[in-house]
N, C-alpha and C positions, 0 to 999 in steps of 0.2 A: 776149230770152233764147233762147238754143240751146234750141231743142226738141225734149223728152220723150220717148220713146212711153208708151204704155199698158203699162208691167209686172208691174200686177196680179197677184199683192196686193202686191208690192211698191212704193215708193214712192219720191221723191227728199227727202233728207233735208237736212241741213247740216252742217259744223264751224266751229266760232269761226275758224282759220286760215285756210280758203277764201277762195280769191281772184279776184273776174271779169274778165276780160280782155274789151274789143273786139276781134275776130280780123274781119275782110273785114264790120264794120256787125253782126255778130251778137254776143251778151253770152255768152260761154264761162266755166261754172262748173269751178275747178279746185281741188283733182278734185273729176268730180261725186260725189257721195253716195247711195247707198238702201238703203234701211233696211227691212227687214220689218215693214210693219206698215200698220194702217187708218187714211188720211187722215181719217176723219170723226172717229175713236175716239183716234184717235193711240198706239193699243195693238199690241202683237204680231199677230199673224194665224194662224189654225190652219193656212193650207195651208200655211208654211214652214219647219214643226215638228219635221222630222227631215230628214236626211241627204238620204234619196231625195226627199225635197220637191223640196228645193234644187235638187237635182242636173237634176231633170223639169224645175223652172221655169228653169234654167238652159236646159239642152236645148231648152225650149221658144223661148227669146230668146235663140241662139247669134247670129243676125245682127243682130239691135237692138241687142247689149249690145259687140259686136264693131264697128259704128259707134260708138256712145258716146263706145267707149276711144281711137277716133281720133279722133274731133272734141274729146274733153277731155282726151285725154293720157294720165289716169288715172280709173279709177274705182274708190270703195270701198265695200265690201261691210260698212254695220257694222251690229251686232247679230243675227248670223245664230249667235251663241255662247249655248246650244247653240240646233240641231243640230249645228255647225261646231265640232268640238269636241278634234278628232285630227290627226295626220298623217295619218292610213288617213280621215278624212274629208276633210280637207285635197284629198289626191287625186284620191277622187272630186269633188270640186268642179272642179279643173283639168281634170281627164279629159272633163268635161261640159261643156266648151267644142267638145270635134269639132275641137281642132288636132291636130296632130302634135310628138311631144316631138323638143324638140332635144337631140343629144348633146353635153354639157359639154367641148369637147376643144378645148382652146389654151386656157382661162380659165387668169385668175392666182389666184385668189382658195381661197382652203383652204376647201374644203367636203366632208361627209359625208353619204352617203345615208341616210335616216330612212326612207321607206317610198314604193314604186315610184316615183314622178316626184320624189319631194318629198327633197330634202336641206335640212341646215342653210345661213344667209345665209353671208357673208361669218364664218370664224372667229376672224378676228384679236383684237387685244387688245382689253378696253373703251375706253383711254385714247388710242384712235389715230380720227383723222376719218377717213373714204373717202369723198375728193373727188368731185365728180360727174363721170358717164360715164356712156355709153351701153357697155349691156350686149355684150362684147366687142367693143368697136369698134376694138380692138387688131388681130382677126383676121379673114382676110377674109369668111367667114359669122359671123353672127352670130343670136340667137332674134329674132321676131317679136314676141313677147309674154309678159310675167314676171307671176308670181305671187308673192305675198307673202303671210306667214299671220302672227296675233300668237300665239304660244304661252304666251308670258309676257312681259308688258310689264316694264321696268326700272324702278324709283321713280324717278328721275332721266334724264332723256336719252334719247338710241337712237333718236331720232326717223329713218326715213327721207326729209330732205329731196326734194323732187320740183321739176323744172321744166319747162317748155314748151321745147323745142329749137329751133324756129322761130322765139320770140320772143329767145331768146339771142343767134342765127345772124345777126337783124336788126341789134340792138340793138350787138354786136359789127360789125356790117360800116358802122353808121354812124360809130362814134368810131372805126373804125380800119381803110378801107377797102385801104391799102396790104396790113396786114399781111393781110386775109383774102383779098385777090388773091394775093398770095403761097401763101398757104397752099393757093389753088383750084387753082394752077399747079402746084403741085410736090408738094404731098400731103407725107405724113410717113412718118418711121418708127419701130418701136419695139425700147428695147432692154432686152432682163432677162436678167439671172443666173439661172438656176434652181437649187436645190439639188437633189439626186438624190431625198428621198422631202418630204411637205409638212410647213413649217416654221410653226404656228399663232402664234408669236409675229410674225408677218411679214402685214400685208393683203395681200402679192403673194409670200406663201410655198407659194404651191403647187408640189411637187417636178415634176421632168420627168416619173417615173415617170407620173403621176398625170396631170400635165397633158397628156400625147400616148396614156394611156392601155397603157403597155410596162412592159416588164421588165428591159429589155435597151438598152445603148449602142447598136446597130445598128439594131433597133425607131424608138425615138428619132428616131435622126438619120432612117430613112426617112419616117417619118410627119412629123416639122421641114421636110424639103426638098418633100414633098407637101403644104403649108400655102405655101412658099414663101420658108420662112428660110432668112438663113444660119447656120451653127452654128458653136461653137465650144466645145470642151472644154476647161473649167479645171482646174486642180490642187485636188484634193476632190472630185471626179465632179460639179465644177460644170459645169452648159451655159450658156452663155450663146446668146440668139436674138438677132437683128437681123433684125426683120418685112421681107417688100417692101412698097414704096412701097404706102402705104393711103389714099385720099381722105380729109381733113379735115372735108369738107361732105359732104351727100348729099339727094338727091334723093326725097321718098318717093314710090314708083312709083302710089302710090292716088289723092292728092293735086296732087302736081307741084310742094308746097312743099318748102325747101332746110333741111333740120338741121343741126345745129352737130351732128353726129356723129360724136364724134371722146374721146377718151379725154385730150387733151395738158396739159389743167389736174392732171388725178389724177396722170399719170403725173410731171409737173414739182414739182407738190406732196408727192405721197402717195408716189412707189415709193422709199421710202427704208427698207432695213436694212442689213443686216452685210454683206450681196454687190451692193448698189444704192447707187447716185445719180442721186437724182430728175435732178440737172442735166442728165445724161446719158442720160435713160431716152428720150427723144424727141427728135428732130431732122428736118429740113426733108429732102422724099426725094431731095435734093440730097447733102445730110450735117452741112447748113449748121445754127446754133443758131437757135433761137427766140428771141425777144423774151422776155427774165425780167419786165421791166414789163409789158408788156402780156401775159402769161400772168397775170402777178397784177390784173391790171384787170377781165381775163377771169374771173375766178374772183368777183370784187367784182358784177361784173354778174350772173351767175349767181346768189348770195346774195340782191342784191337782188329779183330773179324769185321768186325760190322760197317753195315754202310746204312746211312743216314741221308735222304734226300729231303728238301723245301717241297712241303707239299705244293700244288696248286689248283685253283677251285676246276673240278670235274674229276679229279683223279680217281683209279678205280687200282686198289691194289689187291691184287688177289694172292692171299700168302698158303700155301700147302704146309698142314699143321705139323706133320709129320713132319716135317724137312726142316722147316725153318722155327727160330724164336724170334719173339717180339719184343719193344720196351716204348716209351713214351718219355721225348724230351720236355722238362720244363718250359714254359714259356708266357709270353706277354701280350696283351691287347686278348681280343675273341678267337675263341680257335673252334671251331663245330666237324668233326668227324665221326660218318655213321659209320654202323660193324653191321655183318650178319654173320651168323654162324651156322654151318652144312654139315651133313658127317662125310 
């Protein structure tokens, strides 16, 4: 087994969905789990009791809990509800990492600020999936590290699907090493309609206003051609982008293993509304189409990897961007989960 440190009083916990991986002879739990509380007692623990606990025992294990999240991908923070109990606590919990916040700019995805770092997830409908991706892997920067809060878990659904990127990237380049040469060679591109303000019926309805952060057509387009797109204004103060070429795979710079980081299953499956087609939304940085089979094969693999936990209200999951992709299950009744995003 991947080995622990000492996070006293904290502890390594479990969930029924967990799943171990051999990664290079080592037994990698995904995601790891810890839990507040006394291995002997198996009970809560006084020094985790409020906020500022947290926040100190955080502080105190910025660099053990920041390996962790590399070597597992993800790790979850459960039972820390309360003290974990707000958005304004939420916060403080991200903030006591010692990263630096990334600014949301080029995301597609409709979100609202709730309090300083912390906005709402993904706004879109209950009844829509958001395929897995790696957090703006559309644009050329992208955050280092996401936070996840359970505010209100859904009775049914909502789960955030998680995967190993590395294990994807593999698993993919053995059944199908043409297409992922292909893909290493020529990189991709992305294309979306933007509508002028965000459209919440839409998982890729975030307005241009919002998404480049303006007010203004001129705004826009400078901040667009400063990312590196090309633009194009439609009839209805739609923009449409066309990314530059973006690498498919990558490198992570800490490790020297290869990610499947890349966005092309969401964007083929998921970017579909009233001003989109998935069909269209990505293509080869040639201009050339993708493999529709093997993006759905790709998608198949993925699924198989993944592990899928029932969130619960306090939960804090902390996903290392590099490492791992994300997705968002369907679902029913209220579901409230905040994000922040770190480099």
């Amino acid at each position: 087994m991947s080995a622990v440190p000492d996070l006293s009083p904290a502890r390594v916990g479990h969930i029924a969905p967990q799943k171990h991986f051999d990664i290079e002879g080592t037994t990698v739990s995904f995601p790891l789990v810890l839990v507040p509380g006394n291995p002997e007692t198996n009970t809560p623990t006084a020094g985790l009791a409020t906020t500022e606990a947290v926040a100190a025992w955080i502080t105190q294990n910025q660099k053990q809990l920041a390996d962790l999240a590399k070597t597992h991908g993800a790790v979850l923070l459960r039972g820390f509800c309360p003290p974990v109990s707000t958005a304004a606590d939420f916060d403080v919990v991200c903030k006591s990492f010692g990263l630096a916040e990334f600014p949301y700019i080029g995301g597609a995805a409709p979100r609202t600020v709730v309090h300083g770092s912390v906005f709402t997830a993904n706004e879109s409908p209950a009844d829509q999936l958001i395929p897995f991706h790696h957090e703006m892997a559309q644009s050329k920067s992208h955050p280092g590290v996401l936070f996840f809060y359970c505010m209100k878990a859904p009775p049914e659904g909502g789960e955030t699907p998680i995967v190993l990127s590395n294990l994807v990237y593999e698993r993919i380049r053995t059944k199908f090493p043409n297409f992922v040469s292909e893909l290493e060679q020529k990189g991709v591109r992305y294309v979306r309609v933007l509508p002028e303000v965000d459209d919440p019926s839409s998982a890729i309805g975030r307005g241009w206003k919002s998404t480049f952060a303006v007010g203004t057509k001129e705004d826009a387009e400078r901040v667009g051609r400063e990312m590196g797109m090309e633009l194009e204004w439609l009839e209805g103060n739609l923009l449409k982008t066309t990314t530059a070429v973006i690498p498919a795979t990558k490198k992570d710079p800490r490790t020297g293993k290869t990610s499947w980081f890349n966005s092309i299953v969401a964007a083929f499956t998921g970017w579909k509304d009233t001003r989109n087609d998935p069909h269209k939304a990505v293509v080869f940085g040639d201009g050339s189409p993708l493999d529709a089979d093997v993006l759905r094969r790709c998608q198949e693999i993925m699924n198989e990897l993944a592990v899928a936990f029932e969130w619960k209200r306090g939960d804090v999951l902390v996903v290392d961007n590099w490492v791992t992709l994300h997705s968002r299950n369907s679902f029913k009744g209220e579901r409230v989960i905040y994000a922040s995003l770190w480099k």
